[in-house]
GUVEXSE-727844 format. One record per residue (C-alpha): residue number from 1; residue in one letter; x, y, z. Coordinates in nm, 4 decimals. Last residue first. Example, Ala and Ser with C-alpha at 12.3 -4.5 7.8 and 13.67 -1.06 7.14 Angstrom:
R   k r        X        Y        Z
R   2 S   1.3670  -0.1060   0.7140
R   1 A   1.2300  -0.4500   0.7800
//
This chain:
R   k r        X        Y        Z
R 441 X   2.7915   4.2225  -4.6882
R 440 X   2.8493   4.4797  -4.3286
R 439 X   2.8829   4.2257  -4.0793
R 438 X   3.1264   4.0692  -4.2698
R 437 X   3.3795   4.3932  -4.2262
R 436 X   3.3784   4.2732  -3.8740
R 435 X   3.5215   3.9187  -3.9650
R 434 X   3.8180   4.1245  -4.1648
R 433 X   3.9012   4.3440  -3.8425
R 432 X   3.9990   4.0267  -3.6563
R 431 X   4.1698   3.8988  -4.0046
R 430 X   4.3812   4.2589  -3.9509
R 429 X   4.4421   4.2078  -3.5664
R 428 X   4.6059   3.8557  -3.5559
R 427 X   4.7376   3.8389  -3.8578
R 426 X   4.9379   4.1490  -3.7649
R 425 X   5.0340   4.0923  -3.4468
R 424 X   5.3820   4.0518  -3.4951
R 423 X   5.3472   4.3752  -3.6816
R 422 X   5.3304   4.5588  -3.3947
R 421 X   5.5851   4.4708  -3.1526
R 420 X   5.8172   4.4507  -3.4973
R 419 X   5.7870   4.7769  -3.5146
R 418 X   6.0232   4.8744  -3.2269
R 417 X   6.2413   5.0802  -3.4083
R 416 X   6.2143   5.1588  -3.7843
R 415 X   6.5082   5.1559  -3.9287
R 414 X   6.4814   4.7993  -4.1097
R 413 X   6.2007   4.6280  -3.8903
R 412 X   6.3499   4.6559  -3.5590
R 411 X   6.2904   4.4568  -3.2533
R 410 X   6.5459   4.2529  -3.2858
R 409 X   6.7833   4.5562  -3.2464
R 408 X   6.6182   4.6110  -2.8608
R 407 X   6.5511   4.9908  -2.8068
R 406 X   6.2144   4.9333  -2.7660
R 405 X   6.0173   5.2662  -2.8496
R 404 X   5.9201   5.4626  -2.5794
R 403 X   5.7221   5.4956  -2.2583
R 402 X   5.6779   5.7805  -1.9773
R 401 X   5.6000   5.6782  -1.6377
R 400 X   5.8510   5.7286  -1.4105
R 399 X   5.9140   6.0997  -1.4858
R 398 X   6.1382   6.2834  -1.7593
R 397 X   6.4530   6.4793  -1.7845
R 396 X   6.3961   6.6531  -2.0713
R 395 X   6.8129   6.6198  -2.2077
R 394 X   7.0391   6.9290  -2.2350
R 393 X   7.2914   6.7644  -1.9758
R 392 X   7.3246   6.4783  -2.2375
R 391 X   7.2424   6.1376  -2.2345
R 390 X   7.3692   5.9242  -2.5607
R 389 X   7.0370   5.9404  -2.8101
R 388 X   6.6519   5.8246  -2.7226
R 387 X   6.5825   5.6935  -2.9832
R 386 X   6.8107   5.4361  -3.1971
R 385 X   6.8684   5.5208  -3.4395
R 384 X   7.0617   5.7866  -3.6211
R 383 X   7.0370   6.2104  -3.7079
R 382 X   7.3381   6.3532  -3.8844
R 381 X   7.2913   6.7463  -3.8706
R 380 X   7.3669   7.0424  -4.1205
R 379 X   7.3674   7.4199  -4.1054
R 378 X   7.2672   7.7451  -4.2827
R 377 X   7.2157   8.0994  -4.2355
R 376 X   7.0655   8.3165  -4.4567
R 375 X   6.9313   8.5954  -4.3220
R 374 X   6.9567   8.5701  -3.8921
R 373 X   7.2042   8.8408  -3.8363
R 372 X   7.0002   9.0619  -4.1644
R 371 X   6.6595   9.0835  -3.9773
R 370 X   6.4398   9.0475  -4.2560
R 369 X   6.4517   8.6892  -4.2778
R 368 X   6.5270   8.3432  -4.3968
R 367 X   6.6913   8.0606  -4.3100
R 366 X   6.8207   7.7145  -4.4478
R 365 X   6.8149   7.3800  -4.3054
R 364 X   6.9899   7.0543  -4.4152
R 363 X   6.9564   6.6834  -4.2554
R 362 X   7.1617   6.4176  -4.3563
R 361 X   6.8627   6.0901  -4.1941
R 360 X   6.7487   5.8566  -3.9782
R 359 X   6.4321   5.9111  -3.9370
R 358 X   6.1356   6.1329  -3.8154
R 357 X   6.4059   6.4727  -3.8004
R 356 X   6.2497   6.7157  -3.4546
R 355 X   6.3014   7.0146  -3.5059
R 354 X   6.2884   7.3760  -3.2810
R 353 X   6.3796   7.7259  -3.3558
R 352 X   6.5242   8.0052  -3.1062
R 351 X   6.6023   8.3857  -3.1379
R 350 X   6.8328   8.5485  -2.8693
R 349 X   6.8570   8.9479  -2.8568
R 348 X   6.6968   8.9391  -2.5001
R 347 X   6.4128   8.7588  -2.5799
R 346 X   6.3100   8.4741  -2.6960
R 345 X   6.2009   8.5883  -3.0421
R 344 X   6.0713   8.2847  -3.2984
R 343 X   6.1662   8.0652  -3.5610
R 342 X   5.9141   7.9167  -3.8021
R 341 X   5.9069   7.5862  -4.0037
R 340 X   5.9396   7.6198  -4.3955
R 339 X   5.9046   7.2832  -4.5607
R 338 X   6.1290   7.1907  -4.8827
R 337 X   6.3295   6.8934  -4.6219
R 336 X   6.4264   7.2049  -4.4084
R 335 X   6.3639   7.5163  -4.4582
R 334 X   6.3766   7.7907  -4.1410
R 333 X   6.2031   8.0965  -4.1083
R 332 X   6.2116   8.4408  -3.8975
R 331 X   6.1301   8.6865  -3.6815
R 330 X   5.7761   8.4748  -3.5239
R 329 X   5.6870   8.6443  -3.2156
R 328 X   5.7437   8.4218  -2.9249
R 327 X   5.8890   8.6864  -2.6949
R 326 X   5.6975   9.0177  -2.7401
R 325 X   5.8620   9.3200  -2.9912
R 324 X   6.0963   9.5371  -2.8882
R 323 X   6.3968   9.3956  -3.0427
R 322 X   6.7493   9.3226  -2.9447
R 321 X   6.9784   9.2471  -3.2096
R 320 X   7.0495   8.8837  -3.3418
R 319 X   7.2026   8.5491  -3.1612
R 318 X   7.0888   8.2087  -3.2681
R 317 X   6.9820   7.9585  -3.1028
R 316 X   6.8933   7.6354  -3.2527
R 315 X   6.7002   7.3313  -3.0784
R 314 X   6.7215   6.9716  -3.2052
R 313 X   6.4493   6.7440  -3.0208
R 312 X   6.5502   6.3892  -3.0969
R 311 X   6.3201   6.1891  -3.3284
R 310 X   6.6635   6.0554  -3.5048
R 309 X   6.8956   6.0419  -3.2959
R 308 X   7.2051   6.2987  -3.3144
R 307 X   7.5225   6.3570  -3.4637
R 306 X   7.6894   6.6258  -3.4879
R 305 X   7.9670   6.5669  -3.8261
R 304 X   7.6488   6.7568  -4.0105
R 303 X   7.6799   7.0577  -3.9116
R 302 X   7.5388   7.2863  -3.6377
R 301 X   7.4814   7.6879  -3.6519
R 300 X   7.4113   7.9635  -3.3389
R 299 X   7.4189   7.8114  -3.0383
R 298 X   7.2938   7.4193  -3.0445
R 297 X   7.1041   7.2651  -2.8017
R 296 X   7.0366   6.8669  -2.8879
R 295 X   6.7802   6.6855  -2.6840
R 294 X   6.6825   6.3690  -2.5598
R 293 X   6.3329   6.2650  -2.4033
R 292 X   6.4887   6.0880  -2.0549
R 291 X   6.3465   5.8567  -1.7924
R 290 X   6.2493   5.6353  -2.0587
R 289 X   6.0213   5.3215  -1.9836
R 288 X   5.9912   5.0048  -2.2380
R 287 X   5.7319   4.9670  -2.4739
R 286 X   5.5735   4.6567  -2.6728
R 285 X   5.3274   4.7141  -2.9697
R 284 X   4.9212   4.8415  -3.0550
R 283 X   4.7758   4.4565  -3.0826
R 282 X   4.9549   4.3979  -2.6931
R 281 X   5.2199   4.2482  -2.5176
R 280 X   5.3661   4.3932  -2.1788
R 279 X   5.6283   4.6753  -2.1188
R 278 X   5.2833   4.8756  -2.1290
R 277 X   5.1664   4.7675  -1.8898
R 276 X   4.8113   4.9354  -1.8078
R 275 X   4.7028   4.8953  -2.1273
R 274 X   4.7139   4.5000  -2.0695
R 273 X   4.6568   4.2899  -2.4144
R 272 X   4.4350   4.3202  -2.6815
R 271 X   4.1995   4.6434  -2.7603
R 270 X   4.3141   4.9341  -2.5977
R 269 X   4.6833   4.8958  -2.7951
R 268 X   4.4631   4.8339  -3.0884
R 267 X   4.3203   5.2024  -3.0624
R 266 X   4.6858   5.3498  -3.0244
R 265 X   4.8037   5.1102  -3.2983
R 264 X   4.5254   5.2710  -3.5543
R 263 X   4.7400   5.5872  -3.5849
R 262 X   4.9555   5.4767  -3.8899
R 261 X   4.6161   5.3670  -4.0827
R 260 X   4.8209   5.2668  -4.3720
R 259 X   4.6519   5.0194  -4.5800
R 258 X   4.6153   5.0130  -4.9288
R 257 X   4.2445   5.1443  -5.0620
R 256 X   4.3203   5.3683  -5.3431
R 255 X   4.5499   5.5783  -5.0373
R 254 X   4.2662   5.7167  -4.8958
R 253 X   3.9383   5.7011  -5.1509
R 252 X   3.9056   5.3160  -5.1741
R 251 X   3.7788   5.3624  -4.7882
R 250 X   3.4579   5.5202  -4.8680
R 249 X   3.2703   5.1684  -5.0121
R 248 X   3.3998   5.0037  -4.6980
R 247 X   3.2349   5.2705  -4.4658
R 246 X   2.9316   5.2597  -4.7132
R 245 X   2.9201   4.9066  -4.6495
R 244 X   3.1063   4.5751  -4.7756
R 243 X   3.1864   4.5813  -5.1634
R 242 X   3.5488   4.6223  -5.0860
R 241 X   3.6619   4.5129  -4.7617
R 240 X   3.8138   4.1987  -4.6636
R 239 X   4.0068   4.0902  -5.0095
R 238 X   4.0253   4.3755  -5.2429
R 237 X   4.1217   4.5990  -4.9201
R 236 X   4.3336   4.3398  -4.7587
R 235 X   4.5676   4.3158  -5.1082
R 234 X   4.8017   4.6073  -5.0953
R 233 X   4.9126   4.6415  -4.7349
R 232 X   4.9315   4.2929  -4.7354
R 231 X   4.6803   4.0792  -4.5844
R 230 X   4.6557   3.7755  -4.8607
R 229 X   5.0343   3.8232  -4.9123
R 228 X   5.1246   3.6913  -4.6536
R 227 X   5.3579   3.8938  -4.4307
R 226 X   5.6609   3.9056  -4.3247
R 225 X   5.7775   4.2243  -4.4044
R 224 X   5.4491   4.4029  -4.5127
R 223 X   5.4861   4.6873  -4.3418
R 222 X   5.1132   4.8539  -4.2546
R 221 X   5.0835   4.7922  -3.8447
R 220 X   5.4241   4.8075  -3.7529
R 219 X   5.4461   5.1251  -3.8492
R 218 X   5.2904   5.2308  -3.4815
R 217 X   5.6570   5.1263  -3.2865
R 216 X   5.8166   5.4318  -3.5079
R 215 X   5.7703   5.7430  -3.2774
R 214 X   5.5275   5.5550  -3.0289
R 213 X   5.5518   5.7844  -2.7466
R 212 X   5.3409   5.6473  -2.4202
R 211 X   5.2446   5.8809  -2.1648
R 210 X   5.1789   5.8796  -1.8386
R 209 X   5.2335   6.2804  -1.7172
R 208 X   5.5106   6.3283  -1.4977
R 207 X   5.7371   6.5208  -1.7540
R 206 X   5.4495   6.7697  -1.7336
R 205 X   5.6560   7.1321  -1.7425
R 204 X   5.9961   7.0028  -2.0107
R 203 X   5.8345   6.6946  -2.1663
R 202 X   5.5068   6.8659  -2.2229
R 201 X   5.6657   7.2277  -2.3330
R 200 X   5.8603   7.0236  -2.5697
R 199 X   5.6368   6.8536  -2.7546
R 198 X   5.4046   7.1583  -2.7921
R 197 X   5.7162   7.2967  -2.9746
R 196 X   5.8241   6.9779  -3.1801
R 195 X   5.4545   6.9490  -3.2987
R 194 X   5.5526   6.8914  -3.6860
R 193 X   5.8289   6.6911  -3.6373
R 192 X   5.7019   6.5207  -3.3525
R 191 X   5.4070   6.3985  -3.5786
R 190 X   5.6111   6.2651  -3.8412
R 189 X   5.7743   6.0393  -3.5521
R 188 X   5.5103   6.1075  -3.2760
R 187 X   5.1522   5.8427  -3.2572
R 186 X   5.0596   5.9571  -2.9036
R 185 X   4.8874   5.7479  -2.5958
R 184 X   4.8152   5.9435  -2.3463
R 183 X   4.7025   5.8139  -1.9738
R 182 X   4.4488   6.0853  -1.8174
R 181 X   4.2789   6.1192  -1.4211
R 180 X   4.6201   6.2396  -1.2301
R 179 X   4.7850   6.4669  -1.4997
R 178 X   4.4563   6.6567  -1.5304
R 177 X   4.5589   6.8339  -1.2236
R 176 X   4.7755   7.0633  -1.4779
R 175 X   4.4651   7.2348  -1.5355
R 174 X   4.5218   7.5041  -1.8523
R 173 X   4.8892   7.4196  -1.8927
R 172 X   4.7610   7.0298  -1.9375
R 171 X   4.5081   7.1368  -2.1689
R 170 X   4.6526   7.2905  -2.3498
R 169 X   4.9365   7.0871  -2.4072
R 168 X   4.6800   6.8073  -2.5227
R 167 X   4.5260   7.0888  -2.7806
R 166 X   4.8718   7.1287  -2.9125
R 165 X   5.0048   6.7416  -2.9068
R 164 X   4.9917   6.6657  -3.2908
R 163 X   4.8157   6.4044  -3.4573
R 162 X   4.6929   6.0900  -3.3633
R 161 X   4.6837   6.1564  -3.0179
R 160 X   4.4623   5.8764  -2.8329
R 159 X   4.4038   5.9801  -2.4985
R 158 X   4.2914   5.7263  -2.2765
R 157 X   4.0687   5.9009  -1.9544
R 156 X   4.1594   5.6971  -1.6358
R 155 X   3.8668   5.4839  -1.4969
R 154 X   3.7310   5.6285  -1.1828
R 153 X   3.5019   5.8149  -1.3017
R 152 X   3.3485   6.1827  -1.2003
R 151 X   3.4455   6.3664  -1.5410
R 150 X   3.7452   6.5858  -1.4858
R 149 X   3.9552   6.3916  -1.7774
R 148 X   3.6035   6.4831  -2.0063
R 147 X   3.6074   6.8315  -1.9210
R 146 X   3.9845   6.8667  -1.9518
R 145 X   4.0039   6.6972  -2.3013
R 144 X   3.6532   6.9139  -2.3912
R 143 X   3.7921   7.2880  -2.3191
R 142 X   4.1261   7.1522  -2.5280
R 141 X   3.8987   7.0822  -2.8113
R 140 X   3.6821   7.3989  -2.7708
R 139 X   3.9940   7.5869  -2.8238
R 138 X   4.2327   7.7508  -2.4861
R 137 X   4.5555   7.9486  -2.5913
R 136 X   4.8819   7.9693  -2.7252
R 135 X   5.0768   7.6870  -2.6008
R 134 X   5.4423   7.5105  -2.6813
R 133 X   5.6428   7.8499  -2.5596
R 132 X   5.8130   7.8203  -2.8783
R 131 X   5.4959   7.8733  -3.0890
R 130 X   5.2608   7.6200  -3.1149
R 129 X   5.1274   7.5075  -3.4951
R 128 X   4.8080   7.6016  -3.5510
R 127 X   4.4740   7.4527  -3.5688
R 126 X   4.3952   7.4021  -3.2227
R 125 X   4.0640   7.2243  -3.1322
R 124 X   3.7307   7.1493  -3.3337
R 123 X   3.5138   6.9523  -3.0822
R 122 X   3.2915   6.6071  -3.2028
R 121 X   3.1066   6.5294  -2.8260
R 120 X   2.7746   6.5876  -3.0117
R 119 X   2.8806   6.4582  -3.3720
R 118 X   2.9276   6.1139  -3.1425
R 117 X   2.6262   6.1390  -2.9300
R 116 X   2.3933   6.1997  -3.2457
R 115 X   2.5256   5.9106  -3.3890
R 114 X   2.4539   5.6629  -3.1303
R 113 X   2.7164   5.4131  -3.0107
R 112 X   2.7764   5.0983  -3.0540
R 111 X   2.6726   4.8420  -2.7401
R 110 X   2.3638   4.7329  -2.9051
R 109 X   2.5894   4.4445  -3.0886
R 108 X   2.6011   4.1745  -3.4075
R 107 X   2.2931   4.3517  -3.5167
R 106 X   2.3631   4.6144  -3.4150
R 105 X   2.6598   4.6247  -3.6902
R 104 X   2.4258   4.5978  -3.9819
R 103 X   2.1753   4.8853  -3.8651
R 102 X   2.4856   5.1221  -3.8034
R 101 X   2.6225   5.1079  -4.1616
R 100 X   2.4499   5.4043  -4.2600
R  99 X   2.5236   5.6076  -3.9411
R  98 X   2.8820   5.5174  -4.0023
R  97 X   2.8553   5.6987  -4.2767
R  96 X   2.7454   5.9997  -4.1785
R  95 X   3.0210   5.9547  -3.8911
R  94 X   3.2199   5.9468  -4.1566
R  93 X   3.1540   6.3337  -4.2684
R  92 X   3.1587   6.3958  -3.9269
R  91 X   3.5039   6.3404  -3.8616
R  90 X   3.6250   6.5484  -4.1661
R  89 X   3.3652   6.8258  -4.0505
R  88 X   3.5686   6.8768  -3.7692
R  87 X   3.8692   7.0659  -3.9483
R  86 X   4.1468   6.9286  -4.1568
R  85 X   4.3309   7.1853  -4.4215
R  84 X   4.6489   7.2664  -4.2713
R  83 X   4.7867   7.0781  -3.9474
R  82 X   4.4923   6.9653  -3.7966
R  81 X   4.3800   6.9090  -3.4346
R  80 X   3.9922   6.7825  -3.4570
R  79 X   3.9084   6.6258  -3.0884
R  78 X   3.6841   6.3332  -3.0885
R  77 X   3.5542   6.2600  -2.7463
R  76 X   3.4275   6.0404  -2.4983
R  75 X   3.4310   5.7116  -2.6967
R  74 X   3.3433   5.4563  -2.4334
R  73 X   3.5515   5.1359  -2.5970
R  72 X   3.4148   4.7974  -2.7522
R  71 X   3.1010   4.9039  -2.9113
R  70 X   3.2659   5.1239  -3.1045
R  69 X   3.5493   4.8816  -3.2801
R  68 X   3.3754   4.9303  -3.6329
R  67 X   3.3672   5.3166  -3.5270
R  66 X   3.7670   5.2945  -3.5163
R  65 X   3.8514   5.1252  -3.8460
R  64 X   3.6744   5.3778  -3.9969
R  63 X   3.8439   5.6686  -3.7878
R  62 X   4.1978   5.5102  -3.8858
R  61 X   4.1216   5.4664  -4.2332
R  60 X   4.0256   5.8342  -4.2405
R  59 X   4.3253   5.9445  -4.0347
R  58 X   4.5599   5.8145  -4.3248
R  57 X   4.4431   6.0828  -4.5275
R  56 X   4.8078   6.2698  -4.4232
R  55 X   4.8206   6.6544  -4.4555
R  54 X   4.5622   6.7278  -4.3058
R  53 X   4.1557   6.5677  -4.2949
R  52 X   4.2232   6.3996  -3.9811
R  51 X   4.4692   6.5880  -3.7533
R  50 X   4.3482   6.3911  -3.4837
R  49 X   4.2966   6.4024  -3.0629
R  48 X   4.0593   6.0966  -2.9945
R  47 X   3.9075   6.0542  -2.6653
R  46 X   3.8783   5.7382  -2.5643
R  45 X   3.7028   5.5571  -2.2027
R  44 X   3.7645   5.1689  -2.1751
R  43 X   3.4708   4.9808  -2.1534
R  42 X   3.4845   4.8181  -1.8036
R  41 X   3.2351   5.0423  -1.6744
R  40 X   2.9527   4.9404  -1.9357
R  39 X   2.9910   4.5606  -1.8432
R  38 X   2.9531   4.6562  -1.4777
R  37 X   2.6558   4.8740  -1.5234
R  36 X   2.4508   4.5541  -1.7250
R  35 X   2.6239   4.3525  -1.4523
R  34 X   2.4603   4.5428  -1.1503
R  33 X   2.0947   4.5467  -1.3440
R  32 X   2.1184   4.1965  -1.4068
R  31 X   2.2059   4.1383  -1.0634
R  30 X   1.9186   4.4383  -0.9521
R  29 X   1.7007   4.2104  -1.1723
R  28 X   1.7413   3.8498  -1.0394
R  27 X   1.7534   4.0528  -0.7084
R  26 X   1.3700   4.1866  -0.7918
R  25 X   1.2387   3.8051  -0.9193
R  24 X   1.3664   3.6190  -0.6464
R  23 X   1.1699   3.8724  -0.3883
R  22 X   0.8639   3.8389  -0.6205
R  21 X   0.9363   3.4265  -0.6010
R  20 X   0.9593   3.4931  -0.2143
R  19 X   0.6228   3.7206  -0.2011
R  18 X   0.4799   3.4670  -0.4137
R  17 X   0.5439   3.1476  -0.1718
R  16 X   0.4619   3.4013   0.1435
R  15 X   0.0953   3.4280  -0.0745
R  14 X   0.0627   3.1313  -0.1005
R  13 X   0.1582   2.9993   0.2095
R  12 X  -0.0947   3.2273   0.3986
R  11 X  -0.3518   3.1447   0.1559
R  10 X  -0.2884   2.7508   0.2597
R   9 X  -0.1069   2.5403   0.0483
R   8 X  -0.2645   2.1974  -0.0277
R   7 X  -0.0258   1.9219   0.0208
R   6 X  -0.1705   1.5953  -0.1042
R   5 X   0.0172   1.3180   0.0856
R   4 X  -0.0008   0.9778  -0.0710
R   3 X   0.0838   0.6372   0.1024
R   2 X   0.0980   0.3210  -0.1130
R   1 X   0.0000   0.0000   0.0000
//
């Protein structure tokens, strides 16, 4: 004989039975709810400084490649610091298109951004060159960087500079507490050349700032040593990205499609691996710390038996009458390479000018003005690998968390140091970006 036992709850059980399951019910949301906030805080925060639209179209590729990786970062900001031509408009113009594409790539996630809140947060910063000083004064760019690194977080702000360091400089003279809440991660080399001034006002006043300088480490990312043919420089477009979007369909008009995207590493260094190390691997190279940015102070002329590193500061001063006119006004010109870089007053009869040569190189400049002392003058250098040079008393003496190139030998690809961080990635992160580029047949 079997005994059954019917249990019949009560009202009182009942309704303790649905208060639990309600109880159940609320905590299975506030988890949700907790993760949800979780998975958003662990997005690292961007802001991108560019000179996209300038001298070098490479920035397009860059910003493309960039809103296809959206949904994995918190972009904060995108800061437009040209030299020449580029203004804002060049990153809205692919945020249009990005907006086109946007229905294909939610579908794969809801995590990329709106955008209304991208042209929103889109600022146009500096777009001059910094006189000797390094600053000149605040843009709506710079305004932004310090808003955003002020923002009540407690993730650090990255700063992606793909460009030059103006509106960052800015910023820092502007609130130098900014130092605390922002980690900067610039692309130099042709960059340094053209910013040598806000350069050196960094490394000089802020030499505590974290801050990785990739000065060849980023052209990893388009040389081809190595590499199969399928992803070369030359061949990913055909392959992985033509036909695919109106992203894809844009990107045949920067370099007819081959790949450069010299400021992608910064992004890619966000992506894979540690940011927070960066002595460590990642998609955007391998650093090692520098407690010294070298330069090379020269009075009056130099030639080329002095020898320097390539990327090194070089800094000319040259002696002329006294003038009353305010330091930092521009008396005269320099030519080097067929482009004409400005000199300015220091004071005190002294007038000063600032390079920086992005490879090894015989370097020859040339000057011109109306003050007859400085008319004419020329002078040499020899600039070598690696970066930074021998120490010299003239040196930025820097803090404990600034980054550089490795200085290792096998970790060159021909002169270009520390590339080979990079490009041992390269299958890795280019066939990554080719699955994405599905999303948009």
């Amino acid at each position: 004989m079997t005994l059954q036992i019917k249990y019949s709850p009560s009202s009182e059980d009942y309704s303790k039975s649905k208060n639990t399951l309600f109880l159940l019910f609320l905590v299975c949301l506030m988890c949700a709810g907790v993760y949800t906030m979780e998975a958003q805080e662990i997005r690292p925060r961007i802001l991108i400084s560019s000179d996209i639209g300038g001298t070098d179209p490479d920035d397009f590729q860059s910003m493309i490649h960039l809103l296809m990786y959206a949904n994995e970062v918190s972009i904060e900001g995108l800061v437009s610091s040209p030299y020449g031509p580029g203004r804002k408009t060049d990153f809205l113009d692919i945020i249009d298109l990005y907006e086109k594409d946007l229905p294909k790539l939610k579908e794969h996630s809801e995590s990329f951004p709106h955008p209304d809140s991208l042209r929103n947060m889109t600022k146009q910063g500096e777009t001059e060159l910094a006189p000797f000083k390094g600053f000149r004064e605040a843009t709506e760019g710079s305004d932004w960087i310090i808003k955003c690194a002020k923002k009540d977080d407690d993730q650090p702000l990255w700063v992606l500079v793909w460009g030059g360091l103006e509106d960052v400089a800015q910023a820092l003279h502007d609130a130098p507490e900014i130092k605390e809440r922002i980690k900067v991660y610039w692309i130099g080399g042709p960059n340094k050349k053209w910013g040598a001034y806000a350069y050196s006002y960094i490394a000089e006043n802020h030499p505590d700032l974290w801050i990785i300088e990739a000065n060849a480490t980023y052209r990893g990312w388009f040389m081809d040593k190595d590499s199969t043919e399928d992803i070369s420089s030359k061949n990913f477009y055909k392959n992985y990205i033509k036909g695919k979007g109106h992203m894809g369909e844009d990107f045949v008009n920067y370099y007819n499609g081959e790949i450069k995207m010299g400021d992608t590493p910064s992004l890619a260094y966000i992506l894979n691996g540690d940011p927070n190390d960066p002595t460590g691997e990642s998609w955007g190279g391998s650093f090692e710390p520098i407690n010294r940015s070298s330069r090379a102070v020269f009075n009056e002329t130099s030639a080329k038996t002095d020898t320097i590193a390539a990327y090194d500061i070089i800094e000319w001063h040259f002696k002329g009458p006294e003038k009353e006119v305010p330091q930092d006004s521009v008396c005269f010109q320099f030519e080097i390479w067929e482009q004409v870089w400005n000199g300015y007053y220091l004071g005190n009869g002294t007038y000063g000018a600032r390079y920086s040569p992005k490879k090894p190189e015989l370097g020859t400049f040339t000057t011109t003005s109306n003050i007859p002392e400085l008319d004419g003058l020329t002078g040499s250098y020899t600039s070598i690998t690696p970066w930074p040079h021998r120490p010299s008393k003239t040196d930025f003496q820097l803090g404990s968390n600034w980054y550089g190139d490795k200085k290792d030998p096998e970790q060159f690809i021909d002169a270009q140091q520390g590339a080979k961080t990079v490009a041992k990635h390269r299958k890795a992160f280019l066939m990554d970006w080719a699955e994405r580029w599905k999303w948009l047949e």
